[in-house]
C-alpha positions in Angstrom: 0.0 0.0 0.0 1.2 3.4 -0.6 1.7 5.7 2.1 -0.2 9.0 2.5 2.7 11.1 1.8 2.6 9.0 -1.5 -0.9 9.8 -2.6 -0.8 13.1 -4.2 1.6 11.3 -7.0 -0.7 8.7 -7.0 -4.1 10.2 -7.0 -5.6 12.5 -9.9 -4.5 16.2 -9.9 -8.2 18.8 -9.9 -7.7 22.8 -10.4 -9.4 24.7 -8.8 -9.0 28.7 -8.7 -9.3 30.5 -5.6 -11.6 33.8 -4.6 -9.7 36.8 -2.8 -11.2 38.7 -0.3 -10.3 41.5 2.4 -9.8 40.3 5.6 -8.3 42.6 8.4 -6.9 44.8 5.6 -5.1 42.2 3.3 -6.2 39.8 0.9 -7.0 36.7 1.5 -7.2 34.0 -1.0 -10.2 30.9 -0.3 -12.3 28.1 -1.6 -15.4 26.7 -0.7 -14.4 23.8 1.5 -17.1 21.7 0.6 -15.9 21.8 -2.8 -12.6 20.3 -1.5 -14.7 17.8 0.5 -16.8 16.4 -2.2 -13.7 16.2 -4.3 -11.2 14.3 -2.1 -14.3 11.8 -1.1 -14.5 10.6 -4.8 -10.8 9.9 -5.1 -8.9 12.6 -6.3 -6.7 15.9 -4.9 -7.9 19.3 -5.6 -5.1 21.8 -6.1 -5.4 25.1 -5.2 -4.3 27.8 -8.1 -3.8 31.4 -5.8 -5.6 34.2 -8.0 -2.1 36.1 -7.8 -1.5 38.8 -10.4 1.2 36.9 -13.1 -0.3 33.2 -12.3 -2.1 33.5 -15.7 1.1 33.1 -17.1 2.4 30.4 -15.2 -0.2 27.9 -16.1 2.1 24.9 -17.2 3.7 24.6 -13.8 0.6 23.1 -12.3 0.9 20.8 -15.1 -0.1 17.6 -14.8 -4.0 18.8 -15.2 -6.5 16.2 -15.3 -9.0 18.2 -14.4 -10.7 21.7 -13.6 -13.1 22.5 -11.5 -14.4 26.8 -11.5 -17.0 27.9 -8.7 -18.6 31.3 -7.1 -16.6 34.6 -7.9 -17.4 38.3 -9.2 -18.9 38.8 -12.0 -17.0 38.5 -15.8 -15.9 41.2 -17.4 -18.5 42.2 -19.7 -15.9 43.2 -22.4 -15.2 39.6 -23.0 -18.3 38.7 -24.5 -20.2 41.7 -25.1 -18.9 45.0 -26.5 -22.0 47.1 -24.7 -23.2 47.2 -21.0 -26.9 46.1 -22.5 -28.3 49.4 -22.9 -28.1 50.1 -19.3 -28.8 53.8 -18.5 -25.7 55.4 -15.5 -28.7 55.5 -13.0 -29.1 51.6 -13.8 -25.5 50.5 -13.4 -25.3 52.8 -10.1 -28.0 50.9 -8.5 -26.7 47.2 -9.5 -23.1 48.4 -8.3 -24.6 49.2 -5.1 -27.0 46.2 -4.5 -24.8 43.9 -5.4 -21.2 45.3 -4.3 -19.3 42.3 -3.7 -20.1 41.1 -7.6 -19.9 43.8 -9.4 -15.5 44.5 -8.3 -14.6 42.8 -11.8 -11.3 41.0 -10.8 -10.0 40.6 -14.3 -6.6 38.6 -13.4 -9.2 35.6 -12.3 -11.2 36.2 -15.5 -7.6 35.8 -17.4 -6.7 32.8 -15.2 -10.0 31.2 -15.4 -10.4 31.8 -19.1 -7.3 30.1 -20.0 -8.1 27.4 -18.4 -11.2 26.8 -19.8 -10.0 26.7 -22.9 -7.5 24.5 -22.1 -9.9 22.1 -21.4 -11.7 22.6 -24.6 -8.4 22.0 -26.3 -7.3 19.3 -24.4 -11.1 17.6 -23.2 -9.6 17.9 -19.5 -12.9 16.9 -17.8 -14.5 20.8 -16.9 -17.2 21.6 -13.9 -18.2 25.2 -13.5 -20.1 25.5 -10.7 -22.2 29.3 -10.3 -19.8 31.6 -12.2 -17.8 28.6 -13.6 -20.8 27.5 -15.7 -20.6 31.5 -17.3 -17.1 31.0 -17.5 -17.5 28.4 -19.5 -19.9 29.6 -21.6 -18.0 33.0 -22.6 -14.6 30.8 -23.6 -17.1 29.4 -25.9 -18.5 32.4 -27.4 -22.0 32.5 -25.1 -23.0 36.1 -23.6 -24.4 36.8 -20.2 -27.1 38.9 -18.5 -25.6 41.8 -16.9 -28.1 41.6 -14.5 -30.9 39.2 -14.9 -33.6 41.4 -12.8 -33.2 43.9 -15.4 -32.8 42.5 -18.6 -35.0 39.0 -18.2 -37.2 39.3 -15.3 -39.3 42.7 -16.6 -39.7 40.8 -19.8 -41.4 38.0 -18.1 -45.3 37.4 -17.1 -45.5 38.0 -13.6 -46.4 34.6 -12.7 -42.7 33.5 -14.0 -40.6 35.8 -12.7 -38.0 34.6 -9.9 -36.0 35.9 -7.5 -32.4 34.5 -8.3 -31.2 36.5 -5.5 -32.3 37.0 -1.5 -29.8 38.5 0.5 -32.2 37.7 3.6 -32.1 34.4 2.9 -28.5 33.5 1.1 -27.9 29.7 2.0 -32.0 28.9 2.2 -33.7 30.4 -0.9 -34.9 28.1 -3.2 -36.9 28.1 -6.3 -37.8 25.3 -8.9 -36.5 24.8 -12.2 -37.7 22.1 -14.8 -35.0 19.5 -15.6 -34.8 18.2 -19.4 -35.1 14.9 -20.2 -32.4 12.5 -21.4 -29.8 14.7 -19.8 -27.0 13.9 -17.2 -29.0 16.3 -14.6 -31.7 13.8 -15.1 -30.1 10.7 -14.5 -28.6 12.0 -11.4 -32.0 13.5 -9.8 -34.3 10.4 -11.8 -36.1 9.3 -8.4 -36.9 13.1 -7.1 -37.9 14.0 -10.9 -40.5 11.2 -10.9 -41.9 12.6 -7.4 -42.4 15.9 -8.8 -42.9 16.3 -12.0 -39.6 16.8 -13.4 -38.9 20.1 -11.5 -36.5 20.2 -8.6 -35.6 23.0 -6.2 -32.6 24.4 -6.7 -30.9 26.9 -4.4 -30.1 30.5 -6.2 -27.8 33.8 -5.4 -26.6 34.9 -8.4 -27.8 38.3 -10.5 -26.2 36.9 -13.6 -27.0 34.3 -16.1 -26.3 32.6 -19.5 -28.1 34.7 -21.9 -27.1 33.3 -25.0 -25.9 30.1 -24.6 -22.5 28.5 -27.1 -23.7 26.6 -29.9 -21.9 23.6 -28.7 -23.8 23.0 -25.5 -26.8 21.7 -25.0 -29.5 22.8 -22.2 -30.1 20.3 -18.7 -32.9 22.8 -17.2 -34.6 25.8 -17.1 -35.9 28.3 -14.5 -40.2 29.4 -14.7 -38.3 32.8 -16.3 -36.6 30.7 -19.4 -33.0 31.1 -17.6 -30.8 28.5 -18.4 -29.9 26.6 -15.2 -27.3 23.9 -16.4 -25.7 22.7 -19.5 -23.6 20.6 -21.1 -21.5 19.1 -24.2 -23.3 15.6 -25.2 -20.2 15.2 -27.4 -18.1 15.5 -24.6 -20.0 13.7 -21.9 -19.0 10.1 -21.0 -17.1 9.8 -17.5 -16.2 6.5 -18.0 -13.7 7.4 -21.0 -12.6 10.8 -19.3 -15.2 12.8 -20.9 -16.8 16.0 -18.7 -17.8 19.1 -19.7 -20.7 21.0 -17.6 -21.7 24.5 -16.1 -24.5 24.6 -13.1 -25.6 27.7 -12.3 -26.6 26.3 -8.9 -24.8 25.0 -6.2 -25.4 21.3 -5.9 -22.6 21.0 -3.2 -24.5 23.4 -0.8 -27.8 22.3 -1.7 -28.2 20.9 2.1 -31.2 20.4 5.1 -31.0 23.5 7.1 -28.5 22.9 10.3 -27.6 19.6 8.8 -25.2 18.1 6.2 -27.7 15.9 4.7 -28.4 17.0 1.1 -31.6 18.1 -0.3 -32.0 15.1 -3.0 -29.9 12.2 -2.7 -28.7 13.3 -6.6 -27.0 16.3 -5.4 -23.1 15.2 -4.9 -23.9 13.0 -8.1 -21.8 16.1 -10.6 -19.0 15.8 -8.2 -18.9 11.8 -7.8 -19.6 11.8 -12.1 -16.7 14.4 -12.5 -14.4 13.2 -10.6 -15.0 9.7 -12.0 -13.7 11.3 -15.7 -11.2 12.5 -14.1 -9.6 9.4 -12.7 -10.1 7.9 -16.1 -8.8 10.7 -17.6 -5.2 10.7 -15.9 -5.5 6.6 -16.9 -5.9 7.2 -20.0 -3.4 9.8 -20.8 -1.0 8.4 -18.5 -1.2 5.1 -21.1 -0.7 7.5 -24.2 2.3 8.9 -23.0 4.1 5.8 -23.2 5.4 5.2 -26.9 5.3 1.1 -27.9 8.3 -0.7 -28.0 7.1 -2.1 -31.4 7.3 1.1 -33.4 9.7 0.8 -36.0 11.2 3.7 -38.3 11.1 3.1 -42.0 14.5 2.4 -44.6 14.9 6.5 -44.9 14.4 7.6 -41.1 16.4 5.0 -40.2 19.6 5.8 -42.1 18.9 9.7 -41.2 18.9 8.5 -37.4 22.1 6.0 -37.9 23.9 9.4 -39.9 23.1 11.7 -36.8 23.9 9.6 -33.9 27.6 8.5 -35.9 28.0 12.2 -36.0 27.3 12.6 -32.1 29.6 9.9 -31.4 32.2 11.3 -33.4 32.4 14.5 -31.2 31.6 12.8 -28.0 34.6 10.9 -28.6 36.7 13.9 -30.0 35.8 15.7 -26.5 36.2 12.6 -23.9 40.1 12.0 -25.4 40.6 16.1 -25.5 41.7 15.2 -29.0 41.4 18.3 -31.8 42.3 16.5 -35.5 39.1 16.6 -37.3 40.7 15.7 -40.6 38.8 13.9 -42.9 35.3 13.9 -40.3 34.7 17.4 -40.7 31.4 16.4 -43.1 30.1 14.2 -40.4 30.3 16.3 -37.6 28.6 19.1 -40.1 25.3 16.8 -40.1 25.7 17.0 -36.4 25.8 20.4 -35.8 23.2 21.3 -38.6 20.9 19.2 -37.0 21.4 20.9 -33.2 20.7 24.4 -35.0 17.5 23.5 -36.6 16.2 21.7 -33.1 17.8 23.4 -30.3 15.3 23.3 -27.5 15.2 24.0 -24.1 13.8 20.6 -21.8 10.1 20.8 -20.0 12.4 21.2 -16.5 14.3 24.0 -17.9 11.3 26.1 -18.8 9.2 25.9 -16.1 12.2 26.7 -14.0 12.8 29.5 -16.0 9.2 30.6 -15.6 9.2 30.3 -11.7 12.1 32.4 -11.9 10.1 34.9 -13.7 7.6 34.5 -11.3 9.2 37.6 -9.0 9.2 40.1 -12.4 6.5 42.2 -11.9 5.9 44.9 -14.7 8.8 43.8 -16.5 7.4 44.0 -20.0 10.3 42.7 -21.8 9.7 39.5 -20.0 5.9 39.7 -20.6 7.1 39.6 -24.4 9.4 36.9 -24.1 6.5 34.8 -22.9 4.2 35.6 -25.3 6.7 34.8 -28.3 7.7 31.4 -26.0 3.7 30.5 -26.4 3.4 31.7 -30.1 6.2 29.2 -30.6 5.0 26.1 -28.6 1.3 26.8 -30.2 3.4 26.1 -33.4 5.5 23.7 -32.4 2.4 21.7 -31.1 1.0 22.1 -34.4 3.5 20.7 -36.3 4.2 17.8 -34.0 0.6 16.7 -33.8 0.5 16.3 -37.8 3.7 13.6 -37.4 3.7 10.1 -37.4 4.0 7.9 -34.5 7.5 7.1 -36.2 8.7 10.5 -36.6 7.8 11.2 -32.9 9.7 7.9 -32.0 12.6 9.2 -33.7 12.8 13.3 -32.3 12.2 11.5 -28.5 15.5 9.3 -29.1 17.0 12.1 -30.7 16.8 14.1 -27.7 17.0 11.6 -25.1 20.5 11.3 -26.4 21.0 14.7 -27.1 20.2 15.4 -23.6 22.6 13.0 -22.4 25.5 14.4 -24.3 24.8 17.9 -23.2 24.3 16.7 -19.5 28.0 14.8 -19.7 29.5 18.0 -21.6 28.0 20.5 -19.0 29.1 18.6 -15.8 32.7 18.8 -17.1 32.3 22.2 -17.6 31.4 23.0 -14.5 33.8 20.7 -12.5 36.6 22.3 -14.4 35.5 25.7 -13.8 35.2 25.0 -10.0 38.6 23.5 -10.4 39.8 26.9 -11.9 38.4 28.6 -9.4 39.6 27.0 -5.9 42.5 29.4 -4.6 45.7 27.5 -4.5 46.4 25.6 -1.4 49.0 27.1 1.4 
């Protein structure tokens, strides 16, 4: 058995993206804990990404992701999915500044952070919940819109008999109101025996002033509020938990959805999205932990084959020239060329060398020439992944062995280097 110190290698990796507050005059960085409950119950360890000015760009050092999980928050940035505050007169946005101050501080570094890795889940299918403002999260990297404030844009437009309060500042953790669940969906599954009790509706707890308006063509709706509000979605193409699949947004809080005074949830259906989610995401690390491993059967063809056997005799040639400190390179001089074309066309730095590098950059602040650096460093890798995902399983055979040995050479070369420098450098003895 493996010991507890052992289990966060072990165990599947969740992101989750912390809130800040003010608390005695600082900031203060926090998650819902019964988020982190829910998700070490099912099997897996939820790590906690600070919502730290510069952590945006520091992404790839939580890597490895298997999955994200996006909950409560203020509200998005209206710039990044709509170019106009909905027609909203001054006097309008005055009043929902004030009656709903602690939403309406845009914190754009978490939209940044949060956005990013939403799409990186879209890129990548990392199994996605977005929970409250993760389900608009979700919908924006997708192209959906939002109501700015649903009292004012969707519940004037309503009959009166189908308005609803999304929002009781009286009554935060108790309010309630029903929404109708669709049929055939994941939301149904999971609340089946309550649906059948009441008529397919379910009451769902609510404090938000913001909803999907328009929702992304790629998602489907799992219910509705009386007002026509969409209340959950997700991506039927990219739903099947068993294979790692899960993408979803809930505008409601399943997790908290619990008897007053008690931990004992309101349907027996409720942790069902966590237990589901987390359940893709365990077979999600499986199944890219399998696909990172390269079969020892691949074979190269005739013409890679000879390139390879050309390359590494040119590597050996100057290995050997440097471990015997000889200099003649008389009649080689062509075959160390190959070599050394070959290192300027693929010089790379390793994984470990960049993410060091962007730790280190970590402490920068303001420093726009590093900004840049980054941004051409991920102009390059979105390239690079490009052209490496169009190669064959050979070709990619061949580049790893390439610079496994490459690596190996330069490790060798740049420990001698160093031990002769530090030999260089000791004073002489007395």
């Amino acid at each position: 058995m493996a010991s507890s110190s052992d289990l966060s290698m072990i165990l599947p990796r969740v992101l989750i993206v912390s809130r800040r507050t003010v608390r005695k005059n600082k900031f203060v960085d926090f998650v819902g804990e019964y988020h982190l409950d829910l998700i070490v119950s099912y099997g897996a360890v939820p790590v906690i990404v600070p919502r730290v000015t510069g952590v945006h760009m520091l992404l790839e050092s939580f890597e490895p992701i298997h999955g994200v999980l996006l909950c409560e928050g203020e509200d998005i940035d209206p710039s990044l999915y709509e170019s106009e505050l909905s027609g909203f007169s001054q006097q309008e946005l005055e009043d929902i500044r004030k009656l709903h101050a602690s939403d309406t501080a845009i914190d754009k570094e978490k939209d940044t952070i949060e956005l990013r890795l939403a799409k990186l889940c879209l890129e990548r299918n990392i199994p996605y919940l977005g929970i409250c403002r993760g389900s608009q999260v979700l919908n924006v990297a997708c192209g959906g819109t939002l109501y700015q404030d649903i009292e004012k844009e969707l519940s004037k437009k309503c009959e009166l008999e189908k308005r609803v309060v999304h929002m009781n500042y009286e009554n935060y953790d108790g309010h309630r109101h029903s929404v109708k669940v669709v049929e055939n969906t994941p939301l149904h599954q999971w609340f089946r025996d309550s649906l059948e009790e009441n008529g397919m509706e379910i009451m769902v707890n609510s404090y938000h002033h913001q909803g999907v308006k328009k929702l992304a063509q790629r998602f489907v709706p799992m219910a509705f509020a009386p007002d026509g509000l969409v209340e959950g979605f997700y991506d039927p193409d990219a739903y099947n938990p068993e294979e790692g699949k899960f993408i979803m947004g809930l505008q409601f809080h399943p997790e908290r959805m619990r008897n007053q005074n008690s931990d004992d949830f309101d349907y027996p259906g409720c942790p069902s999205a966590y237990q589901e989610f987390v359940k893709a995401v365990i077979a999600y690390e499986k199944k890219t932990s399998c696909s990172a491993s390269i079969p020892n059967s691949v074979k190269l063809n005739q013409e890679m084959e000879n390139k390879r056997k050309v390359i590494v005799r040119s590597f050996s040639i100057a290995k050997n020239m440097y471990s015997s400190g000889g200099g003649n390179v008389s009649g080689q001089e062509s075959e160390l060329q190959v070599g050394a074309e070959f290192l300027e066309a693929n010089t790379a730095l390793s994984l470990q060398q960049e993410k060091r590098l962007k730790q280190m950059g970590a402490t920068v602040r303001n420093a726009s020439a590093y900004i840049e650096r980054l941004k051409m460093n991920e102009e390059r890798e979105r390239v690079a992944r490009n052209i490496i995902g169009k190669m064959s399983i050979g070709q990619l055979s061949d580049l790893m062995s390439f610079y496994h040995m490459m690596g190996q050479i330069c490790s060798e070369a740049l420990e001698k280097k160093l031990h002769d420098l530090v030999l260089n450098e000791e004073p002489p003895s007395q």
